[in-house]
PQR file of N, CA, C, O and H, with PARSE charges and radii, in Angstrom:
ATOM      1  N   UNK A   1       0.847  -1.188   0.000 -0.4000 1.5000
ATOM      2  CA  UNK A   1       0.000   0.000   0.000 -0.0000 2.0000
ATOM      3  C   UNK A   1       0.890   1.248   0.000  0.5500 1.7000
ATOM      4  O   UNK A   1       1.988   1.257   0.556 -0.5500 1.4000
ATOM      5  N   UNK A   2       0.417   2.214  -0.591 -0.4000 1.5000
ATOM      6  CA  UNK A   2       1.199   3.482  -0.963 -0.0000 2.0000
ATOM      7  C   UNK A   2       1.657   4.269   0.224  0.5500 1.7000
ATOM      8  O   UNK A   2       0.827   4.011   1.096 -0.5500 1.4000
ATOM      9  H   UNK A   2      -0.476   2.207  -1.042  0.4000 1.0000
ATOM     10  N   UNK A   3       2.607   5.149   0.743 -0.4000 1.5000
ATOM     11  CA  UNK A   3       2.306   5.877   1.853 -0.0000 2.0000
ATOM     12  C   UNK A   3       1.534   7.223   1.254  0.5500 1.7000
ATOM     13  O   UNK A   3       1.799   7.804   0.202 -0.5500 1.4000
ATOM     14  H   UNK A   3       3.281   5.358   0.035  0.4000 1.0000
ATOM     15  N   UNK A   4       0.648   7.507   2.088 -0.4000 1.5000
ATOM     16  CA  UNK A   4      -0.234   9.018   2.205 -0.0000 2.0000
ATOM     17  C   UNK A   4       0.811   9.967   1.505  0.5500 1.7000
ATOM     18  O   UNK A   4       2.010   9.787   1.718 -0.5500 1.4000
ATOM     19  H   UNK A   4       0.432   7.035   2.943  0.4000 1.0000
ATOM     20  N   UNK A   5       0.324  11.095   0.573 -0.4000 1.5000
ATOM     21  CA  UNK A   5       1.065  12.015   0.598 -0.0000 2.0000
ATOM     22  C   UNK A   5       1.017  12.908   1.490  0.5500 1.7000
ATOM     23  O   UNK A   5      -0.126  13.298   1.730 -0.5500 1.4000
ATOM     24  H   UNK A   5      -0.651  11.241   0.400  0.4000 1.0000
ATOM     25  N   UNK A   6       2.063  13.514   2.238 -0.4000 1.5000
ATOM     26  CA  UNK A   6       2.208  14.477   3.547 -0.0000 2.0000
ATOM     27  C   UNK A   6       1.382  15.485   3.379  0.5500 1.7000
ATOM     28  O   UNK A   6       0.614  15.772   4.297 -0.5500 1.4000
ATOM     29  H   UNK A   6       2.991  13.197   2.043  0.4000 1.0000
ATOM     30  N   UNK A   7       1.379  16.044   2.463 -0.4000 1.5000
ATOM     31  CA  UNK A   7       0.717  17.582   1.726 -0.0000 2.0000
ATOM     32  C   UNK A   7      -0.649  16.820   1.224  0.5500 1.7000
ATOM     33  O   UNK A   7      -0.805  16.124   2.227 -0.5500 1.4000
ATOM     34  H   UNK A   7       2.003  15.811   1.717  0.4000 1.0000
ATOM     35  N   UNK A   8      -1.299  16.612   0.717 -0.4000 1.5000
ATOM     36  CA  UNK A   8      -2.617  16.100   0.209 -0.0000 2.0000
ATOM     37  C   UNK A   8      -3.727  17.001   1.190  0.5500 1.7000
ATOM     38  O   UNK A   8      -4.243  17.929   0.567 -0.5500 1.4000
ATOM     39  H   UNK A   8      -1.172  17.177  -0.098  0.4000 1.0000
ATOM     40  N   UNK A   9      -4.063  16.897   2.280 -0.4000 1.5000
ATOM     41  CA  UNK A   9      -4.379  17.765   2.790 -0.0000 2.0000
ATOM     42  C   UNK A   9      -4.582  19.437   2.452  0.5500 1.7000
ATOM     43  O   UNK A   9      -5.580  20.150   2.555 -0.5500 1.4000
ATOM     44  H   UNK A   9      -3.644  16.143   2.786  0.4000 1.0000
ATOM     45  N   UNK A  10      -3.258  19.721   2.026 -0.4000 1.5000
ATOM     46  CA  UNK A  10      -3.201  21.390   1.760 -0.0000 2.0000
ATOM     47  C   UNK A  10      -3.570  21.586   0.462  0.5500 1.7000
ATOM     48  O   UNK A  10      -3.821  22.742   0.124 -0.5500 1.4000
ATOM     49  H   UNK A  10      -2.447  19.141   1.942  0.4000 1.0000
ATOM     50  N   UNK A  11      -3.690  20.394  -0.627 -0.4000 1.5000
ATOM     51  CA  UNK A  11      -3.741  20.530  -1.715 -0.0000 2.0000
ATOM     52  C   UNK A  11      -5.256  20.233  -2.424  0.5500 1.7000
ATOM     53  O   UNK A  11      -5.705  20.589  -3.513 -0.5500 1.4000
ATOM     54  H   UNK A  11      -3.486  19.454  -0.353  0.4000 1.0000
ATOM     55  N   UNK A  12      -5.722  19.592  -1.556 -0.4000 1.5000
ATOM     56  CA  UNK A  12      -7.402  19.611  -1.275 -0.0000 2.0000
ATOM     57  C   UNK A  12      -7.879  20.729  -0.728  0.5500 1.7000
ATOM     58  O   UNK A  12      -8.991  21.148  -1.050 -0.5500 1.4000
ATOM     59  H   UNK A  12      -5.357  19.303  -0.671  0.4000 1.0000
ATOM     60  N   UNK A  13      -7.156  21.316   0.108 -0.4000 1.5000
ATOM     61  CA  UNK A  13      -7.712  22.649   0.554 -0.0000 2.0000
ATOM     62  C   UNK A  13      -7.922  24.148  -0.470  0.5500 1.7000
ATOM     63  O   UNK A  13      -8.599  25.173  -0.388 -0.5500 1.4000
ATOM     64  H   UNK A  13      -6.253  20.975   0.370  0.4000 1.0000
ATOM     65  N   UNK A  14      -6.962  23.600  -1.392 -0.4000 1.5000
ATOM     66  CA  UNK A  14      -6.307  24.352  -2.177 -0.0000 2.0000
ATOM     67  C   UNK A  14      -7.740  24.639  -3.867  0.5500 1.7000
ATOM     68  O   UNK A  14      -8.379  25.512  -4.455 -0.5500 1.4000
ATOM     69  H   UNK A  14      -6.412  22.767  -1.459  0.4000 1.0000
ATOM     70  N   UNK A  15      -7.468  23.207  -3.852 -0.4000 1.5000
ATOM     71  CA  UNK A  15      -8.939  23.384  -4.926 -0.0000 2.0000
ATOM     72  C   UNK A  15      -9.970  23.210  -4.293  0.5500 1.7000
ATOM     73  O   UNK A  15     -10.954  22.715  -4.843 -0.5500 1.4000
ATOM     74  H   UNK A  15      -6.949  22.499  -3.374  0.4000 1.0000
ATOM     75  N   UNK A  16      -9.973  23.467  -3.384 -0.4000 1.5000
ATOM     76  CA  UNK A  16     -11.864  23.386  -2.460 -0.0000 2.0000
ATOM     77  C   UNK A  16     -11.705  25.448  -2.560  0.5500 1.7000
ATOM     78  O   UNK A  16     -12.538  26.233  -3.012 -0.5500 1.4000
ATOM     79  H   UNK A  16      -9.174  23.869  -2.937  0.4000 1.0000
ATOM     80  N   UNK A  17     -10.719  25.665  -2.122 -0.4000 1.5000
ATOM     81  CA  UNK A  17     -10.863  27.451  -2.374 -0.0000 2.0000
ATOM     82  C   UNK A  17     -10.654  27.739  -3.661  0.5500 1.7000
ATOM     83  O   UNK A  17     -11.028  28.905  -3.791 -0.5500 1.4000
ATOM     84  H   UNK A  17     -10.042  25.028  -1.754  0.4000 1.0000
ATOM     85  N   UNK A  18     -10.199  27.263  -4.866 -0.4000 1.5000
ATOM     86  CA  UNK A  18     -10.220  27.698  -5.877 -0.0000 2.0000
ATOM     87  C   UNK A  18     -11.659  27.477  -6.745  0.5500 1.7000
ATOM     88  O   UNK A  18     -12.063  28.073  -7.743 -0.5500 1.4000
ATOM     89  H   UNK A  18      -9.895  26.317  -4.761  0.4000 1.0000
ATOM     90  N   UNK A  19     -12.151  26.591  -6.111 -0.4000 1.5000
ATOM     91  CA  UNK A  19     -13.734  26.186  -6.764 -0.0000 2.0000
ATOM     92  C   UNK A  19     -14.869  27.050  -6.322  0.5500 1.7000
ATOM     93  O   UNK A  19     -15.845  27.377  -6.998 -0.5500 1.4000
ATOM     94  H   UNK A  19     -11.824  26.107  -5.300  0.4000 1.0000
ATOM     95  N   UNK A  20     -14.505  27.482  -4.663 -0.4000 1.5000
ATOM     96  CA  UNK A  20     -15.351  28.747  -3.964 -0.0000 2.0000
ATOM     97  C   UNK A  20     -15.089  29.694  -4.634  0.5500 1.7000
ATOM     98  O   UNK A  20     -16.043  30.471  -4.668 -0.5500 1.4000
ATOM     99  H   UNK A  20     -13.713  27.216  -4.114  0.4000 1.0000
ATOM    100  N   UNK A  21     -13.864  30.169  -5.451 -0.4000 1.5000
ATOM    101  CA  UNK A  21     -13.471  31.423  -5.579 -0.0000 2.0000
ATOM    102  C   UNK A  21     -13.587  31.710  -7.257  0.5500 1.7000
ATOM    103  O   UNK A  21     -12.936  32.591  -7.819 -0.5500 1.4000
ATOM    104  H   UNK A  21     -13.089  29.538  -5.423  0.4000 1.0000
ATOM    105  N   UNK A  22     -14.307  31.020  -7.778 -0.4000 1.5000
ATOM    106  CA  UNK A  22     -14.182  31.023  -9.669 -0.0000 2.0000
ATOM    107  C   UNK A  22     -13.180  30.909  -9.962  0.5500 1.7000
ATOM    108  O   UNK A  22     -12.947  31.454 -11.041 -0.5500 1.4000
ATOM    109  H   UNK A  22     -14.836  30.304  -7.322  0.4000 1.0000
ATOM    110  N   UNK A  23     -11.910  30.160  -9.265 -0.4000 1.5000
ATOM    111  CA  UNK A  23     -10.464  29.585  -9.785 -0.0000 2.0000
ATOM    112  C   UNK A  23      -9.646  31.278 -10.022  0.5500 1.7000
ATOM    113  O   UNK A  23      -9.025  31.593 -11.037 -0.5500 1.4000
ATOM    114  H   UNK A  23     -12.100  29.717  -8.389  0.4000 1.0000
ATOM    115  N   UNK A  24      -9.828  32.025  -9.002 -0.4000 1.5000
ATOM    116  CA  UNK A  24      -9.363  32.952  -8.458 -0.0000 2.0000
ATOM    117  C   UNK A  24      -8.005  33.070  -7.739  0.5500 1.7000
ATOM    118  O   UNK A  24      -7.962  33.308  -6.532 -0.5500 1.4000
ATOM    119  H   UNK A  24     -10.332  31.768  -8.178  0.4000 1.0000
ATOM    120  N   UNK A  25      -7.107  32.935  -8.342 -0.4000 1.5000
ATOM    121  CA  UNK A  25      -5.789  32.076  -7.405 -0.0000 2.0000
ATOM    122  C   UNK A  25      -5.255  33.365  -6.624  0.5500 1.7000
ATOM    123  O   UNK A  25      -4.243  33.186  -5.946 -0.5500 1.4000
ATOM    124  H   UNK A  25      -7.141  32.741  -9.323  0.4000 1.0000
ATOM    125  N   UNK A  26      -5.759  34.511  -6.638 -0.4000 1.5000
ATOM    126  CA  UNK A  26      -5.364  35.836  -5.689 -0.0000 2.0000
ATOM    127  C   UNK A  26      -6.327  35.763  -4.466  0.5500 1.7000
ATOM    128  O   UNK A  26      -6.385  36.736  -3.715 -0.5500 1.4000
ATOM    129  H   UNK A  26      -6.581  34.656  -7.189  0.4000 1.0000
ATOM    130  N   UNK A  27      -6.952  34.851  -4.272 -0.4000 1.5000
ATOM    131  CA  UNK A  27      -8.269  34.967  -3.216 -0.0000 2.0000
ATOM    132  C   UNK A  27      -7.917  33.507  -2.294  0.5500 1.7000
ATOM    133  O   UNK A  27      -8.606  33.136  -1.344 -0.5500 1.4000
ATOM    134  H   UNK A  27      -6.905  34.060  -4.882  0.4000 1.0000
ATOM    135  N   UNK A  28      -6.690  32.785  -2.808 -0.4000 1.5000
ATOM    136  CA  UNK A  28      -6.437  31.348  -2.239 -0.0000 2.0000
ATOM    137  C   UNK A  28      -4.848  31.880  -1.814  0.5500 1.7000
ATOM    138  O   UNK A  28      -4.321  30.769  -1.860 -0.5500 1.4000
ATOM    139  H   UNK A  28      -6.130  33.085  -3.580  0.4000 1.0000
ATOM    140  N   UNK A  29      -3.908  32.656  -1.496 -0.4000 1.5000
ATOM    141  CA  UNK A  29      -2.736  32.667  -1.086 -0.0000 2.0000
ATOM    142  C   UNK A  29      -2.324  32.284  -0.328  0.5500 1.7000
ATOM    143  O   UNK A  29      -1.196  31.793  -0.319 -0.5500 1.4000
ATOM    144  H   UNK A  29      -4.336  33.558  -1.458  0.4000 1.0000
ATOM    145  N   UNK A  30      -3.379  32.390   0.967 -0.4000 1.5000
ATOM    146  CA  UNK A  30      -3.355  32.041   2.335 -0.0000 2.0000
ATOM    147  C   UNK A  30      -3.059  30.340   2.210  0.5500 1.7000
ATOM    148  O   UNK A  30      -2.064  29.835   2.731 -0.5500 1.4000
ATOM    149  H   UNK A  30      -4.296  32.789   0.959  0.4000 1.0000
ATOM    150  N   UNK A  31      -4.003  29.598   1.496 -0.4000 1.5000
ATOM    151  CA  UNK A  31      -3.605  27.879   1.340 -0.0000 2.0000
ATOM    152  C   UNK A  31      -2.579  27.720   0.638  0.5500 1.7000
ATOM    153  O   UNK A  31      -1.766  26.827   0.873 -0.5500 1.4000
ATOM    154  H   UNK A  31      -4.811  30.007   1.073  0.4000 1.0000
ATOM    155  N   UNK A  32      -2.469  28.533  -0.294 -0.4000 1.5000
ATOM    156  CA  UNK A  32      -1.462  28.118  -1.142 -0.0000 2.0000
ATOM    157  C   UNK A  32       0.137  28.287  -0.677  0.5500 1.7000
ATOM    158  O   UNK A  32       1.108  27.683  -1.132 -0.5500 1.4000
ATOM    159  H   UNK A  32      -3.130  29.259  -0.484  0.4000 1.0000
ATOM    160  N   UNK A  33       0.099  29.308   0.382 -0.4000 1.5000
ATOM    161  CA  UNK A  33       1.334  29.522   1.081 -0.0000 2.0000
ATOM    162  C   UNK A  33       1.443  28.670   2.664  0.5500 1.7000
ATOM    163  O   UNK A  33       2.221  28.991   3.562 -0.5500 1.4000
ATOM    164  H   UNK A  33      -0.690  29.799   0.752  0.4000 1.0000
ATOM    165  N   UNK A  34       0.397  27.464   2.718 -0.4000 1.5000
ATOM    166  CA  UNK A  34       0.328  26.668   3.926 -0.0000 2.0000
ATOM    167  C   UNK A  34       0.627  25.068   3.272  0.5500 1.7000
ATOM    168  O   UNK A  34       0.841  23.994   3.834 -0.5500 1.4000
ATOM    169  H   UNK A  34      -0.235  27.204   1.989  0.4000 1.0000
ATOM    170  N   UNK A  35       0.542  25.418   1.959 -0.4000 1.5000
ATOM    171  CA  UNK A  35       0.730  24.280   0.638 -0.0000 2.0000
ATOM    172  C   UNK A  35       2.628  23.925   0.623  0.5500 1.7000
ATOM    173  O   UNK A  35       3.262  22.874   0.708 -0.5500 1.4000
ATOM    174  H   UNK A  35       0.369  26.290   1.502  0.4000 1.0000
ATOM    175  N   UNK A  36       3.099  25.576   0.452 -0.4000 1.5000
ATOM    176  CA  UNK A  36       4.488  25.548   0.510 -0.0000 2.0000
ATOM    177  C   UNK A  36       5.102  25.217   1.665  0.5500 1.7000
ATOM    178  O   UNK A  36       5.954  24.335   1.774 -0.5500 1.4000
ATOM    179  H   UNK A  36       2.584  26.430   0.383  0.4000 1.0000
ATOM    180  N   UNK A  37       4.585  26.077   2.745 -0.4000 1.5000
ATOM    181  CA  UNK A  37       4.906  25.229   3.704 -0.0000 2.0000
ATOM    182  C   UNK A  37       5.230  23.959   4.436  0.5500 1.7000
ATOM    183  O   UNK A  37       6.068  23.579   5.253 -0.5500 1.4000
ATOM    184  H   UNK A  37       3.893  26.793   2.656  0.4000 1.0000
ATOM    185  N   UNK A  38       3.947  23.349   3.627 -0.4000 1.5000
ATOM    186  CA  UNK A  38       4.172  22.192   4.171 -0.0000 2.0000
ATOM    187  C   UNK A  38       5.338  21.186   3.139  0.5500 1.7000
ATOM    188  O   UNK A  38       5.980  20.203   3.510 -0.5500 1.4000
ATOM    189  H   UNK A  38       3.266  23.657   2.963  0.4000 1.0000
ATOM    190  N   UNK A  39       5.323  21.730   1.990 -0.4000 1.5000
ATOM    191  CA  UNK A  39       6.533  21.264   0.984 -0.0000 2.0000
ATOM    192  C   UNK A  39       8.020  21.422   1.233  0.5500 1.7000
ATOM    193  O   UNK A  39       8.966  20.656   1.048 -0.5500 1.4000
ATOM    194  H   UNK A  39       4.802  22.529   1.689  0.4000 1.0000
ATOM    195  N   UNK A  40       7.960  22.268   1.559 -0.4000 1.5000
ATOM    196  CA  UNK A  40       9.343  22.610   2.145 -0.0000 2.0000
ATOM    197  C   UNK A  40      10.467  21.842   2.767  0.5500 1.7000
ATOM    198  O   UNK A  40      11.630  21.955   2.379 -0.5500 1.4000
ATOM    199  H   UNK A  40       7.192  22.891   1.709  0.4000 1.0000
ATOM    200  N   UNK A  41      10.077  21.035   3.775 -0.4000 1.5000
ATOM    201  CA  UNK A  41      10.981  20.089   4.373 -0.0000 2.0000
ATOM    202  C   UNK A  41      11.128  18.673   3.488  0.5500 1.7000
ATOM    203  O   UNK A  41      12.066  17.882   3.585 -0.5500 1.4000
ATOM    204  H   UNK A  41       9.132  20.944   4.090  0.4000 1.0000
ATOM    205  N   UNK A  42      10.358  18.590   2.898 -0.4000 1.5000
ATOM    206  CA  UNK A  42      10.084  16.864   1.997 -0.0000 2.0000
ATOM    207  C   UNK A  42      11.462  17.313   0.763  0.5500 1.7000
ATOM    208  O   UNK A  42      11.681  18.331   0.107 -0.5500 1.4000
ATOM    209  H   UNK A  42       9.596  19.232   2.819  0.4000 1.0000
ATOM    210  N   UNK A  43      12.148  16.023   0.886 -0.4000 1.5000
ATOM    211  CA  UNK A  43      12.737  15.889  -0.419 -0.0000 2.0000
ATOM    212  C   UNK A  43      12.310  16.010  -1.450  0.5500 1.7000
ATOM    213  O   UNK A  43      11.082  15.940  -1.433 -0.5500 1.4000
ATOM    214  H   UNK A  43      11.970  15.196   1.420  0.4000 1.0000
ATOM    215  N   UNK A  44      12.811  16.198  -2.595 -0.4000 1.5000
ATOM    216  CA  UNK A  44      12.362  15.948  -4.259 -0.0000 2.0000
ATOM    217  C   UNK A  44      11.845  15.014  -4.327  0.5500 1.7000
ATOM    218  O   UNK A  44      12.300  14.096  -3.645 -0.5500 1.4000
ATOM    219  H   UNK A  44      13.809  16.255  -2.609  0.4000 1.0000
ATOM    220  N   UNK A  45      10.894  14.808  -4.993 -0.4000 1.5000
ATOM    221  CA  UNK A  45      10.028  13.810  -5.401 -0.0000 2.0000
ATOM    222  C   UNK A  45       9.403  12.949  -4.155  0.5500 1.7000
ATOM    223  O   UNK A  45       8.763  11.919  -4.371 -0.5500 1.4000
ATOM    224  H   UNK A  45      10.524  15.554  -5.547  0.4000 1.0000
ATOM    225  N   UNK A  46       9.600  13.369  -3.048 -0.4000 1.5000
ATOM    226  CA  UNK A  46       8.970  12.826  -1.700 -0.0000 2.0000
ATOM    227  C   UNK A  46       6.915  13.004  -2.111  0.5500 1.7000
ATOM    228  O   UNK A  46       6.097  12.129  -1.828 -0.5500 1.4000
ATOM    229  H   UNK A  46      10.119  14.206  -2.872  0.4000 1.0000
ATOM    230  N   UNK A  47       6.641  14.104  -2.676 -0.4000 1.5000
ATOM    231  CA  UNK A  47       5.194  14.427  -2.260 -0.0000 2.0000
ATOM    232  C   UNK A  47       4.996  14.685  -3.753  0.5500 1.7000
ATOM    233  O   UNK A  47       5.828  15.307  -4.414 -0.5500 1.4000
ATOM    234  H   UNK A  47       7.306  14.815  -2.907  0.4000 1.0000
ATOM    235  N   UNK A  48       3.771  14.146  -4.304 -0.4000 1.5000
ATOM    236  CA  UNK A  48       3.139  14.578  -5.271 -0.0000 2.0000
ATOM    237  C   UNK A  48       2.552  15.487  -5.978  0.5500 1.7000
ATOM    238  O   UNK A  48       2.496  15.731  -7.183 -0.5500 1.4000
ATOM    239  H   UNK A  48       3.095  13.641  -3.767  0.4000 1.0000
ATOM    240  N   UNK A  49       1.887  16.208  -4.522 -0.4000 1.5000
ATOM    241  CA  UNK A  49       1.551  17.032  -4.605 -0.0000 2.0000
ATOM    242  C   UNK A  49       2.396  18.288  -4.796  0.5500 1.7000
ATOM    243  O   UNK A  49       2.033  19.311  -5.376 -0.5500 1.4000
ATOM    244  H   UNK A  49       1.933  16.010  -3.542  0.4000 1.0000
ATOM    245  N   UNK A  50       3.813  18.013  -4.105 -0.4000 1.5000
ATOM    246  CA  UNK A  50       4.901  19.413  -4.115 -0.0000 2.0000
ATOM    247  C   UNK A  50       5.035  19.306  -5.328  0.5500 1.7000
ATOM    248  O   UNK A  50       5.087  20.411  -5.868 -0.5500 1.4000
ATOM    249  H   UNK A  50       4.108  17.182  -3.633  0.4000 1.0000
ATOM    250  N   UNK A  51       5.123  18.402  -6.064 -0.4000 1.5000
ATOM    251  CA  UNK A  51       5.944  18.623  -7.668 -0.0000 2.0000
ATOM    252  C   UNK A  51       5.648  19.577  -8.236  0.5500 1.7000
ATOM    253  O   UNK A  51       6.544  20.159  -8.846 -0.5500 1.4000
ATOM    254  H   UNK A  51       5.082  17.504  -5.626  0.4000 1.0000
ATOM    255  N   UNK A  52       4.419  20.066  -8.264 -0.4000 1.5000
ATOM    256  CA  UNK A  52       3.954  21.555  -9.208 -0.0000 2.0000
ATOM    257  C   UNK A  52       5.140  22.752  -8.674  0.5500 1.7000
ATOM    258  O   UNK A  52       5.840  23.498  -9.359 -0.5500 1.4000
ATOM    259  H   UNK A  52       3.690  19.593  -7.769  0.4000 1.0000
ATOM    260  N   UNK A  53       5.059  22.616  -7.349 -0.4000 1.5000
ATOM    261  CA  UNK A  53       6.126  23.491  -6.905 -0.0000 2.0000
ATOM    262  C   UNK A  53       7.623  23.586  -7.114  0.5500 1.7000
ATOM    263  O   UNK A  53       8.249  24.598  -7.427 -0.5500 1.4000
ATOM    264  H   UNK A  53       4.490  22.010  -6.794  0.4000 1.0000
ATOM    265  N   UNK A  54       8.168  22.184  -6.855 -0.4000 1.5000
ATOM    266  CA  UNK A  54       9.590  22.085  -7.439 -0.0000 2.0000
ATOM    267  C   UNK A  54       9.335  22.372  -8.628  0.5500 1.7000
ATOM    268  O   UNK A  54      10.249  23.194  -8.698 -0.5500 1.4000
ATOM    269  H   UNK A  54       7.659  21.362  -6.600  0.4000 1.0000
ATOM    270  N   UNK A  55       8.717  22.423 -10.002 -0.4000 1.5000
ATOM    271  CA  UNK A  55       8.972  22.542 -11.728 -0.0000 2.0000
ATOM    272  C   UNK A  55       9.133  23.709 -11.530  0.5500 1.7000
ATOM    273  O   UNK A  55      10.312  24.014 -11.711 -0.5500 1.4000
ATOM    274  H   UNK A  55       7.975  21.755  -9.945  0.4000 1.0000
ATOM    275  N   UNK A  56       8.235  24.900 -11.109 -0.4000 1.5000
ATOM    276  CA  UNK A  56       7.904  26.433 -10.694 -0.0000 2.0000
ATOM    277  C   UNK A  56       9.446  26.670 -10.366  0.5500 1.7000
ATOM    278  O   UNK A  56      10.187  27.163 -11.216 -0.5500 1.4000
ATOM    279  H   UNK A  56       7.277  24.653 -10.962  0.4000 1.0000
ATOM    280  N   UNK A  57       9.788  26.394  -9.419 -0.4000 1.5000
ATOM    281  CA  UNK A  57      11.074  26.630  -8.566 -0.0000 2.0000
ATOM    282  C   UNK A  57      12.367  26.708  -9.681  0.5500 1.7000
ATOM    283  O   UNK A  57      13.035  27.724  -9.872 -0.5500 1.4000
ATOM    284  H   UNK A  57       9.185  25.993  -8.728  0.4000 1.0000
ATOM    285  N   UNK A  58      12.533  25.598 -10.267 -0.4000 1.5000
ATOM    286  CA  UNK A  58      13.335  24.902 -11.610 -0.0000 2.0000
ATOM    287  C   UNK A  58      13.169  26.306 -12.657  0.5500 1.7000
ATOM    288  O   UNK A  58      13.979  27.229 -12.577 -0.5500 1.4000
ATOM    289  H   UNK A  58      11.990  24.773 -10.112  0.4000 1.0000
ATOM    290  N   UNK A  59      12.249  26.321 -13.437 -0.4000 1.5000
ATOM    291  CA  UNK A  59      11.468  27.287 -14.147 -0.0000 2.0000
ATOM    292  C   UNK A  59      12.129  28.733 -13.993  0.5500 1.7000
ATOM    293  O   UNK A  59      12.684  29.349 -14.903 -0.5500 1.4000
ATOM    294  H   UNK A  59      11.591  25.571 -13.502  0.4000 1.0000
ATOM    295  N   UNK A  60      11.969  29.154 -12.695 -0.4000 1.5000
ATOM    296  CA  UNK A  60      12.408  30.228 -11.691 -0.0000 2.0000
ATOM    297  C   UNK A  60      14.235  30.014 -12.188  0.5500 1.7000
ATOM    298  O   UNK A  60      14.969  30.773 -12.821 -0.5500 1.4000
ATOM    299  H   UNK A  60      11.518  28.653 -11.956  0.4000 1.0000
ATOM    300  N   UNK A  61      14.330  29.518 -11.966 -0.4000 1.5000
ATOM    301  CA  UNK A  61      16.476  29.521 -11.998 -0.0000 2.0000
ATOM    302  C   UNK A  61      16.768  29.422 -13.607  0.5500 1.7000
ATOM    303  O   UNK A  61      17.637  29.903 -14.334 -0.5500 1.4000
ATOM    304  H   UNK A  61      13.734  28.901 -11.451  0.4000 1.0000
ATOM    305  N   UNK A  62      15.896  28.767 -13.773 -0.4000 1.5000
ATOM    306  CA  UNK A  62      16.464  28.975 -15.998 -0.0000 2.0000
ATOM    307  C   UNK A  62      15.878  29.431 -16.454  0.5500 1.7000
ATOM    308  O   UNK A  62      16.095  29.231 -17.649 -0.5500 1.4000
ATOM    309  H   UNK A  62      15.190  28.376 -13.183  0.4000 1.0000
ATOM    310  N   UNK A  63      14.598  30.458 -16.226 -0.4000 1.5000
ATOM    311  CA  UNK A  63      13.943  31.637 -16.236 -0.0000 2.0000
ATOM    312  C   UNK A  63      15.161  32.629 -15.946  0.5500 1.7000
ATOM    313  O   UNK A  63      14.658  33.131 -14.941 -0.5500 1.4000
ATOM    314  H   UNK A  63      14.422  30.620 -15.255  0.4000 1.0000
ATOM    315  N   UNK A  64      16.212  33.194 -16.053 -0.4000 1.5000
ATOM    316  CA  UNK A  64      16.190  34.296 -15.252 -0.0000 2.0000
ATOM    317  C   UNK A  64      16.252  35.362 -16.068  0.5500 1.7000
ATOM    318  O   UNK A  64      16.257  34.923 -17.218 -0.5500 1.4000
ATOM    319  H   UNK A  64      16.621  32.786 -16.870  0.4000 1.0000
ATOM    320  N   UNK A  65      16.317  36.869 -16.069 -0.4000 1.5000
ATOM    321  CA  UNK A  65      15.927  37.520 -16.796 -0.0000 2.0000
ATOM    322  C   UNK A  65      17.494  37.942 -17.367  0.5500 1.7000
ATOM    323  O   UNK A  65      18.598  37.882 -16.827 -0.5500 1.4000
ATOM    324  H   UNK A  65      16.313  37.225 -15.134  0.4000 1.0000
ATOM    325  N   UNK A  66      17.109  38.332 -18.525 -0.4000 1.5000
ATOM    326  CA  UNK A  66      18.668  38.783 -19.118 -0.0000 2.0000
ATOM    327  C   UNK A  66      18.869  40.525 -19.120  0.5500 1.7000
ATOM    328  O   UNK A  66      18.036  41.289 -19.608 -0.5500 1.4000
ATOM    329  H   UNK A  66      16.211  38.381 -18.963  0.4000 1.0000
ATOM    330  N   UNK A  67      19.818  40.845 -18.638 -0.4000 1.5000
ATOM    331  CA  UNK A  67      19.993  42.297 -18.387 -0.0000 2.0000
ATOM    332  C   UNK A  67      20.861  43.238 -19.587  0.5500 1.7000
ATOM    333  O   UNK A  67      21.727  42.511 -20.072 -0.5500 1.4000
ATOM    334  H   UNK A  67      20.494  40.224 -18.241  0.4000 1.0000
ATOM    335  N   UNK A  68      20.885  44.555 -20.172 -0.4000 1.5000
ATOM    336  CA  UNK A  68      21.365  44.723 -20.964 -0.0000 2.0000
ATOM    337  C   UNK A  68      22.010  46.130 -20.683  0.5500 1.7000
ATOM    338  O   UNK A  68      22.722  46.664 -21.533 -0.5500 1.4000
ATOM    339  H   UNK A  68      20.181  45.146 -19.777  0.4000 1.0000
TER
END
């Protein structure tokens, strides 16, 4: 049997306020920053749910802006 994901919790919370809110993601910060939170300590690829966050993160560093 699988173990629970740690975060699942915050991430249910997460689209239960985005469904209250017409998928309003400025009206959900508060979960969404209790989402990171709880991602934070878990290794890479530990939580399923973090992954949206680590790609973002990734994204963020070879994103960076070029200056001229």
């Amino acid at each position: 049997m699988p173990q629970k994901d740690p975060c699942q919790k915050q991430a249910c919370e997460i689209q239960k306020c985005l469904q209250a809110n017409n998928y309003t993601e400025s009206k959900c910060q508060a979960v969404i920053r209790e989402l990171r939170k709880c991602c934070a300590p878990y290794p890479k690829g530990r939580s399923l749910v973090c992954s949206g966050f680590e790609r973002e993160e990734e994204e963020k560093l070879t994103l960076k802006p070029t200056s001229k």
